[in-house]
The first five atom37 places (N, CA, C, CB, O) and aatype in JSON, in Angstrom:
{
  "aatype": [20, 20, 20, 20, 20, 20, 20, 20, 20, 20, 20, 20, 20, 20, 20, 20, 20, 20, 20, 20, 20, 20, 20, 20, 20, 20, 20, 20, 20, 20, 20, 20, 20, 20, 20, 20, 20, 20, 20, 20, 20, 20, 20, 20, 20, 20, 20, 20, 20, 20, 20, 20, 20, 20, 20, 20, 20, 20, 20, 20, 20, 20, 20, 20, 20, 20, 20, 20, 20, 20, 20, 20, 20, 20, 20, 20, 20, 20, 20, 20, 20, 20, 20, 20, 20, 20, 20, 20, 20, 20, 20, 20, 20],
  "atom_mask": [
    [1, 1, 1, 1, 1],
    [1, 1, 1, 1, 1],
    [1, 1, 1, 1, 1],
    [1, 1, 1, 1, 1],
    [1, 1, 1, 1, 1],
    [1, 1, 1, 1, 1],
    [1, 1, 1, 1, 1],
    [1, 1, 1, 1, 1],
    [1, 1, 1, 1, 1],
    [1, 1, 1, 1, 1],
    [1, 1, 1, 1, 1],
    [1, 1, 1, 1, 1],
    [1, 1, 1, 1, 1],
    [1, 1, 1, 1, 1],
    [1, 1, 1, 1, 1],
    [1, 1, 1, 1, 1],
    [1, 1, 1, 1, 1],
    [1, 1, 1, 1, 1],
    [1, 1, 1, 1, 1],
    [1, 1, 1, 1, 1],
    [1, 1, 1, 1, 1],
    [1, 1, 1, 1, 1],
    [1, 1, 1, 1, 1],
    [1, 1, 1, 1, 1],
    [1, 1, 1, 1, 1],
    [1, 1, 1, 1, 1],
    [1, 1, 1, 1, 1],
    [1, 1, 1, 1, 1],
    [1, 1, 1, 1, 1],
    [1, 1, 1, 1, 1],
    [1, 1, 1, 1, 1],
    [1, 1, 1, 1, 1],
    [1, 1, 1, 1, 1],
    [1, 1, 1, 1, 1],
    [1, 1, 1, 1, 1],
    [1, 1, 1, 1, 1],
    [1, 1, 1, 1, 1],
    [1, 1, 1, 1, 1],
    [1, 1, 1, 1, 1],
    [1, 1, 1, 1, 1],
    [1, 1, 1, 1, 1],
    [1, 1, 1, 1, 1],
    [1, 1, 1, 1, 1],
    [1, 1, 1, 1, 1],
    [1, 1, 1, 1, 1],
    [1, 1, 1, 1, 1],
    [1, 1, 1, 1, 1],
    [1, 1, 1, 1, 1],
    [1, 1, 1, 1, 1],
    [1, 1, 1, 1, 1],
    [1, 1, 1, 1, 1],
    [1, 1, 1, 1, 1],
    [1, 1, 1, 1, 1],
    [1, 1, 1, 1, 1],
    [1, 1, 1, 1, 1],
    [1, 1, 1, 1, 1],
    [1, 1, 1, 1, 1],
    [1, 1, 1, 1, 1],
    [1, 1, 1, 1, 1],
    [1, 1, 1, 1, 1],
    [1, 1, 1, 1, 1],
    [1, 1, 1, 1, 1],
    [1, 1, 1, 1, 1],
    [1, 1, 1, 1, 1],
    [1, 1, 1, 1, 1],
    [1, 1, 1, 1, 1],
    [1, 1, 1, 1, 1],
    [1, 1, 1, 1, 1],
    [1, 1, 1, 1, 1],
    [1, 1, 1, 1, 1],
    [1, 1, 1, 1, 1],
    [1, 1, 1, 1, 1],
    [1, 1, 1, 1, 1],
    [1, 1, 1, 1, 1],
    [1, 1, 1, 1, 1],
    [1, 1, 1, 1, 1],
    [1, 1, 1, 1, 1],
    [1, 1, 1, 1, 1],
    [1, 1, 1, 1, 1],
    [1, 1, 1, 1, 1],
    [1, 1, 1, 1, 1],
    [1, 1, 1, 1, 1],
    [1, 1, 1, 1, 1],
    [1, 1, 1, 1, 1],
    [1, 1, 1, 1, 1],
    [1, 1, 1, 1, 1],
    [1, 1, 1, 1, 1],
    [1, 1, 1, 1, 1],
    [1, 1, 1, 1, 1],
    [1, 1, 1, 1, 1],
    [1, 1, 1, 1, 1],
    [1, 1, 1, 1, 1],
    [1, 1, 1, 1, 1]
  ],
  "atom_positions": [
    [[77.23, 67.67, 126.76], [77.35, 68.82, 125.9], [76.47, 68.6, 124.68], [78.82, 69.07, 125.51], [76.67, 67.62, 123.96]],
    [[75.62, 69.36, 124.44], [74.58, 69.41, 123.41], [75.58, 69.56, 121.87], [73.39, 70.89, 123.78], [76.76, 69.89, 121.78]],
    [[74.86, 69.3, 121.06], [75.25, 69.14, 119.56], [75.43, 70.84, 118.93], [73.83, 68.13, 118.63], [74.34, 71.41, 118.96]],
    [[76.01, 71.29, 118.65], [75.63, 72.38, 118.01], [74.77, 72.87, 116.62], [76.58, 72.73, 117.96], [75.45, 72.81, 115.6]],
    [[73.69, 73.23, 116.49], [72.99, 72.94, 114.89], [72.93, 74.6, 114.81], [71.07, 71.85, 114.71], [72.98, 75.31, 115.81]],
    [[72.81, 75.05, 113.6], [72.79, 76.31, 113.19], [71.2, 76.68, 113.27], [73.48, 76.45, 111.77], [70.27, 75.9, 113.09]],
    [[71.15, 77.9, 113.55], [69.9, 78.57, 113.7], [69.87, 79.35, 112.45], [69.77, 79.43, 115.01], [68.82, 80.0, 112.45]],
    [[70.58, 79.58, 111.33], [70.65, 80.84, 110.54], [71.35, 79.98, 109.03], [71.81, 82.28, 111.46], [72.46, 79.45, 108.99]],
    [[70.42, 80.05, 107.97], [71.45, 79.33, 106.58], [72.37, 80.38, 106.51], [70.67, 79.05, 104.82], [72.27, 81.55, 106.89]],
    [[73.65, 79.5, 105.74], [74.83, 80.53, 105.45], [74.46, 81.09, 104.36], [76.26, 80.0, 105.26], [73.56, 80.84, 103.56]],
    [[75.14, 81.79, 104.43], [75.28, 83.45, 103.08], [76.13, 82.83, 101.93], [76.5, 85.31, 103.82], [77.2, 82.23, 101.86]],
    [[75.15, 83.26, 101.06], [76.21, 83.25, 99.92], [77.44, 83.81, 99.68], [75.77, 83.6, 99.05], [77.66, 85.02, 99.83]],
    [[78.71, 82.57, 99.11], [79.69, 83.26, 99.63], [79.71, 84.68, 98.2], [81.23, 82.05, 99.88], [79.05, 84.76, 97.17]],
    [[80.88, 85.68, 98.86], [81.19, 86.77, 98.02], [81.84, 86.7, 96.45], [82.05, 87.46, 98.83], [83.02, 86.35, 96.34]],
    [[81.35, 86.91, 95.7], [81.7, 87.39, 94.42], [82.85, 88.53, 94.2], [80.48, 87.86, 93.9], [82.95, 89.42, 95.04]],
    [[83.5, 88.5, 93.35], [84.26, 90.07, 92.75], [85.68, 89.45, 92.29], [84.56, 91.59, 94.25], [85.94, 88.26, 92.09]],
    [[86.65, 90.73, 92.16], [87.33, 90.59, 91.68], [88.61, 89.53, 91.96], [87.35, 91.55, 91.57], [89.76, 89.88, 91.7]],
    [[88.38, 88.48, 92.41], [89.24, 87.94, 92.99], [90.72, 87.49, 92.7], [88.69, 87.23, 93.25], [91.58, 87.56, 93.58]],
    [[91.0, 87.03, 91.42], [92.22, 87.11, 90.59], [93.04, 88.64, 91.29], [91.71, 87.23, 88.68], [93.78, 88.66, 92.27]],
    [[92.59, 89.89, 90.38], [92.99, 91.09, 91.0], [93.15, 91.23, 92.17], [92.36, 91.91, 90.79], [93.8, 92.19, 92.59]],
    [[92.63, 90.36, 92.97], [92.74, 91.06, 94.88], [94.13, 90.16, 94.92], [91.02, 90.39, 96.56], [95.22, 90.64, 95.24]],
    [[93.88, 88.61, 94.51], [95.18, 88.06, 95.5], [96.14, 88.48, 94.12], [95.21, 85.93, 96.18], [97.17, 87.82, 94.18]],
    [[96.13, 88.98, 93.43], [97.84, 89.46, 92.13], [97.9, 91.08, 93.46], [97.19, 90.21, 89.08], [98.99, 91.36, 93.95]],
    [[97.17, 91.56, 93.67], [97.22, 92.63, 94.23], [97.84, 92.41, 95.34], [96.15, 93.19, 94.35], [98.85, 93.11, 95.35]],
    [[97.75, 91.74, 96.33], [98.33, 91.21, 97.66], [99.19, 90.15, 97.27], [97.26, 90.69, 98.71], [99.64, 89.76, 98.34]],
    [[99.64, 89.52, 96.45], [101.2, 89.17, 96.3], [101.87, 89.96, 96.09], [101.62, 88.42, 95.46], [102.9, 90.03, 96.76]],
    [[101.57, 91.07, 94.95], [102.72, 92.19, 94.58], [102.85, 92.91, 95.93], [102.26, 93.36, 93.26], [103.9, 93.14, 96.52]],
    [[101.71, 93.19, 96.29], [102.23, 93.62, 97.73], [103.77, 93.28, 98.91], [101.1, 93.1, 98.42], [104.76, 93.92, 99.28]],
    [[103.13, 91.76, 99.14], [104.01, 91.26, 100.09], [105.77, 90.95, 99.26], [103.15, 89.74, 100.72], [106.85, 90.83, 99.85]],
    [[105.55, 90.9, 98.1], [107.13, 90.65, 97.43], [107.41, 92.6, 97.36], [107.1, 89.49, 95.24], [108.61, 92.78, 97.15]],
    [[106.83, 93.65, 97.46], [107.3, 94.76, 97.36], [107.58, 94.99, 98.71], [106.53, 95.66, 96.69], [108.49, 95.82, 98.82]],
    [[107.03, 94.46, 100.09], [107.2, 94.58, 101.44], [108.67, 94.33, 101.19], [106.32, 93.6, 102.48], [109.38, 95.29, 100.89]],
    [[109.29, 92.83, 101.32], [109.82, 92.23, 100.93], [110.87, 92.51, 100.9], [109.47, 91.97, 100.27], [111.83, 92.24, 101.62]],
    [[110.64, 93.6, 99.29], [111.97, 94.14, 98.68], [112.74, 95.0, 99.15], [111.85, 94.62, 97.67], [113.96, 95.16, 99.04]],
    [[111.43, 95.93, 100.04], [112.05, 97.12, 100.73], [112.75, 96.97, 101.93], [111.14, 98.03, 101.02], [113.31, 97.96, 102.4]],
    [[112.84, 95.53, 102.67], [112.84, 95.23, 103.85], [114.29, 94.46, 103.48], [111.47, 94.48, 104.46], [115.04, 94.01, 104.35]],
    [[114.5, 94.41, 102.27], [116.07, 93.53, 102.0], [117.37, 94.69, 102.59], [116.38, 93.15, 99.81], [118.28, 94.37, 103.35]],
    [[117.16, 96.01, 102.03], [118.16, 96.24, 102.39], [118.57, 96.23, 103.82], [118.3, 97.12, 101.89], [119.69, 95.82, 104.14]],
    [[117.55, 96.77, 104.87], [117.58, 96.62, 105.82], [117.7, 95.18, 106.84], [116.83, 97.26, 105.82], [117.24, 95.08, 107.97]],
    [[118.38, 94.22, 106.15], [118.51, 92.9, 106.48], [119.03, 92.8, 107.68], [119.21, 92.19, 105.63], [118.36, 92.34, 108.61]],
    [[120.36, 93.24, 107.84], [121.01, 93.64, 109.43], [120.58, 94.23, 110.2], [121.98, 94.25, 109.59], [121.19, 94.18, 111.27]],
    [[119.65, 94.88, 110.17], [118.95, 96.19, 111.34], [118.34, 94.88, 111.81], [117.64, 97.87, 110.75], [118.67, 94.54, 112.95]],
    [[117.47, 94.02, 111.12], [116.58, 93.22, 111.4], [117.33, 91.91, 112.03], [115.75, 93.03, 110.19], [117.02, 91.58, 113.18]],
    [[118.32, 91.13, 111.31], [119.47, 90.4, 112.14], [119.65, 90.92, 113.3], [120.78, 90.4, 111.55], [119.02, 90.15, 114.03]],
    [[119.99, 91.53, 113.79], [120.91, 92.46, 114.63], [119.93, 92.48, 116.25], [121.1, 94.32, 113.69], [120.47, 92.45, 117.35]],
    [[118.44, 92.55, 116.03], [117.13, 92.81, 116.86], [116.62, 91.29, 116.58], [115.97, 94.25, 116.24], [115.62, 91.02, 117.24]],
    [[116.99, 90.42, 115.89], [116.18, 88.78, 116.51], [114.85, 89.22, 115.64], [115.76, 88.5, 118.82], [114.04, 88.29, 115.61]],
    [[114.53, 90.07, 115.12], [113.32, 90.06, 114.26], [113.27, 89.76, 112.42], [112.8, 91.49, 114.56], [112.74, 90.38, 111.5]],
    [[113.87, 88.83, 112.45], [114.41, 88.42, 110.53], [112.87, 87.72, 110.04], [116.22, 86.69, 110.28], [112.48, 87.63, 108.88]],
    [[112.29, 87.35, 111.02], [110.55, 86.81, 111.17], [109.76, 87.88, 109.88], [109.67, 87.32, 113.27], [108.86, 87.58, 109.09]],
    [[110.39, 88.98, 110.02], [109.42, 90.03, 109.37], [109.79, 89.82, 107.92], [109.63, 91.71, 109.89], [108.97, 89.79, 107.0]],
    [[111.16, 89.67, 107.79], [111.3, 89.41, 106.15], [110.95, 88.32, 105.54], [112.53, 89.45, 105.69], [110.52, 88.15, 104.4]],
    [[111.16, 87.58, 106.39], [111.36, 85.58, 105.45], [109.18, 85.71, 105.73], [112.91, 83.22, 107.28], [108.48, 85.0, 105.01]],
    [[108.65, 86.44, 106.57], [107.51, 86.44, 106.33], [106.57, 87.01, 105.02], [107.3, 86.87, 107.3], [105.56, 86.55, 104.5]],
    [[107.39, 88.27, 104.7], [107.05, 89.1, 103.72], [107.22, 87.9, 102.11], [108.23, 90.63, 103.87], [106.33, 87.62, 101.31]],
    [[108.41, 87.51, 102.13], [108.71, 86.51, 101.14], [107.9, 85.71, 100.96], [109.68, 85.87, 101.29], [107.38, 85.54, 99.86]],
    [[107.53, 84.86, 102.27], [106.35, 83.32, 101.94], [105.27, 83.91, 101.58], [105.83, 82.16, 103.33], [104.63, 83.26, 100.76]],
    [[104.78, 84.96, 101.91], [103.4, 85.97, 101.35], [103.63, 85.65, 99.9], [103.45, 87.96, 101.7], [103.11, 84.71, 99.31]],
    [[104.13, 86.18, 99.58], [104.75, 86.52, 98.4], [104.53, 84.91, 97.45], [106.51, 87.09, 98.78], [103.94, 84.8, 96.37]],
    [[105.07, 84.06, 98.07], [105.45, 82.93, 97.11], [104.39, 81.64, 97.54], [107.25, 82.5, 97.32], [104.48, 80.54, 97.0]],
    [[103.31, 81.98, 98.68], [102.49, 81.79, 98.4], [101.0, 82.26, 97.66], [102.66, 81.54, 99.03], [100.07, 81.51, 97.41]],
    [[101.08, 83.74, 97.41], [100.43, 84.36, 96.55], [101.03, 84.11, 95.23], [100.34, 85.66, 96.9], [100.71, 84.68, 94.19]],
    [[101.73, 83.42, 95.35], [101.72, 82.64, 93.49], [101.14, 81.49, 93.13], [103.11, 82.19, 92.89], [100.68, 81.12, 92.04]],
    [[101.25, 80.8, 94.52], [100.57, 79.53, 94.76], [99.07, 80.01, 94.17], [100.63, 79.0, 96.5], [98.44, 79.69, 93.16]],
    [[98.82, 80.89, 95.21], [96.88, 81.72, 95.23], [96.8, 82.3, 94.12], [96.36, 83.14, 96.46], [95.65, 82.75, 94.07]],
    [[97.42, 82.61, 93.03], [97.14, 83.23, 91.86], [96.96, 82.07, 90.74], [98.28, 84.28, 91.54], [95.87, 82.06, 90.17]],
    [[97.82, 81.17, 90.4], [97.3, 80.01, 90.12], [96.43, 79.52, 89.9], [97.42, 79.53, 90.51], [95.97, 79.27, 88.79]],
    [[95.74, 79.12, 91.62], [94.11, 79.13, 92.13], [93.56, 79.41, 91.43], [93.58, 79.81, 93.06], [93.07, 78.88, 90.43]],
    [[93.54, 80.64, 91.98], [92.31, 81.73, 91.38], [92.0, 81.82, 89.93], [92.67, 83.24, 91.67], [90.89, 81.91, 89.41]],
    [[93.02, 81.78, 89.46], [93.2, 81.62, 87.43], [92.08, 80.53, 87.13], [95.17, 80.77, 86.67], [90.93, 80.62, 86.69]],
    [[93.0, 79.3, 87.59], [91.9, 77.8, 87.35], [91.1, 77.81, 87.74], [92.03, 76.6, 87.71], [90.31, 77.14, 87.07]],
    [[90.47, 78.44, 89.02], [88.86, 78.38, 89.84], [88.22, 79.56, 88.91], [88.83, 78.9, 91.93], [87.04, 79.34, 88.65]],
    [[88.67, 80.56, 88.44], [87.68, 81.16, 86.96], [87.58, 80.99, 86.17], [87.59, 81.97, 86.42], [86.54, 81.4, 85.66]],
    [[88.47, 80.28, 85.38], [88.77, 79.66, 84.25], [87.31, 78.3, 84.3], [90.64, 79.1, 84.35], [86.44, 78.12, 83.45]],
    [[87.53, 77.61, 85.52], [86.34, 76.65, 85.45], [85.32, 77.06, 85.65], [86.31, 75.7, 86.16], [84.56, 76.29, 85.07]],
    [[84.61, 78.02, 86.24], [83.93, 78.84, 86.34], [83.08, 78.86, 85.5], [84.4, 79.69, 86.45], [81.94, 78.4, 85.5]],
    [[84.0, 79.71, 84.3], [83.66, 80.58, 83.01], [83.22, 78.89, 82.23], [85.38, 81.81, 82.12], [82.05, 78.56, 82.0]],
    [[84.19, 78.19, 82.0], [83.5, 76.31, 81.36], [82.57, 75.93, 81.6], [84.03, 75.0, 81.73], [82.02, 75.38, 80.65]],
    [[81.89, 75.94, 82.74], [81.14, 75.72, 84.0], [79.73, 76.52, 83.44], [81.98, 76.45, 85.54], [78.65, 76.05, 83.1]],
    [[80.03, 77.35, 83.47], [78.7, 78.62, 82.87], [78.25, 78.2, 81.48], [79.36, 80.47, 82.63], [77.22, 77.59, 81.21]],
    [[79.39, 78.71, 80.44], [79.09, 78.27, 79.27], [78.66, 76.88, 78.45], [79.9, 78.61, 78.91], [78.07, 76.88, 77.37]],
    [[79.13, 75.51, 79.3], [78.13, 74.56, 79.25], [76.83, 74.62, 79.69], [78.51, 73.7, 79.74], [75.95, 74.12, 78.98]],
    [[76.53, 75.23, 80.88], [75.24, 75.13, 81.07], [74.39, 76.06, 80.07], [75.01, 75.4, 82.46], [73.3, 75.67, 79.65]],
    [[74.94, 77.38, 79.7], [74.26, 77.15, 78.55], [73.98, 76.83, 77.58], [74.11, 77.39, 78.33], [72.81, 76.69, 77.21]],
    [[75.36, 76.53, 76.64], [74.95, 75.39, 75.74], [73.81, 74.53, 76.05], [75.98, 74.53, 75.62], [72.68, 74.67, 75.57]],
    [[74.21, 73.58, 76.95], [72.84, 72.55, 77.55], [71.57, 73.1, 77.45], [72.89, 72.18, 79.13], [70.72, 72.47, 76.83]],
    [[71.24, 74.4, 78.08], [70.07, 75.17, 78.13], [69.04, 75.91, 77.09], [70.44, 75.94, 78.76], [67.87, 76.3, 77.08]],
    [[70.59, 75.87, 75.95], [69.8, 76.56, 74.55], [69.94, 75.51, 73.86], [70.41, 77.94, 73.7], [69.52, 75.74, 72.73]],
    [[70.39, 74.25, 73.99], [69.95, 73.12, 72.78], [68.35, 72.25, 73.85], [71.88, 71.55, 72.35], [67.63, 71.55, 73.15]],
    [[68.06, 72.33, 74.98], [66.94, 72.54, 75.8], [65.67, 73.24, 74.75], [67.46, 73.56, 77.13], [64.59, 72.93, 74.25]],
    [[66.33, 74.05, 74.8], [65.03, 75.7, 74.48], [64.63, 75.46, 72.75], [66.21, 78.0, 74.67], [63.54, 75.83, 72.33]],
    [[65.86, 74.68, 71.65], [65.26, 74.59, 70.32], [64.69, 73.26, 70.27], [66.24, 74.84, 69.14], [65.15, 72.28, 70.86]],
    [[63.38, 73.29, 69.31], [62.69, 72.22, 69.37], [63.35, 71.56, 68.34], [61.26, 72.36, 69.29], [63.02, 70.42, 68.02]]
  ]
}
């Protein structure tokens, strides 16, 4: 079996709002969640309780991912603004 090597460089990965997307898709899955509590027994009752305790870990791992995302822009933004510092004490003679 031959080696696999890429024929194509990868893409830069995507930019945007990312904080906002995963706060957006936690509130999501804890509002799934909420709506799906009362109906707890319908769901007991059919062997499908999978759907709630799923909606929840969404949820409480999109706190985990919000976290993330905070500190991965937060360094980001450090990240940037040193380099220019560095770049404009560079640029004065």
């Amino acid at each position: 079996m031959a080696k696999w090597i890429a024929k194509h460089e990868a893409p830069e990965p995507l930019e945007g709002p990312v904080v906002a997307t995963v706060t957006g898709g936690t509130i999501l899955w804890f509002a799934l969640f909420v709506v799906q509590l009362p109906l707890y027994g319908w769901f007991a009752d059919r062997g499908q309780l999978w759907w709630v305790w799923t909606c929840a870990a969404g949820g409480f791992l999109g706190l985990i991912g919000i976290w993330y995302v905070r500190g991965r822009e937060a360094a980001l933004k450090r990240h940037a603004e040193s380099t220019a510092a560095a770049r404009s004490e560079q640029d004065t003679p």
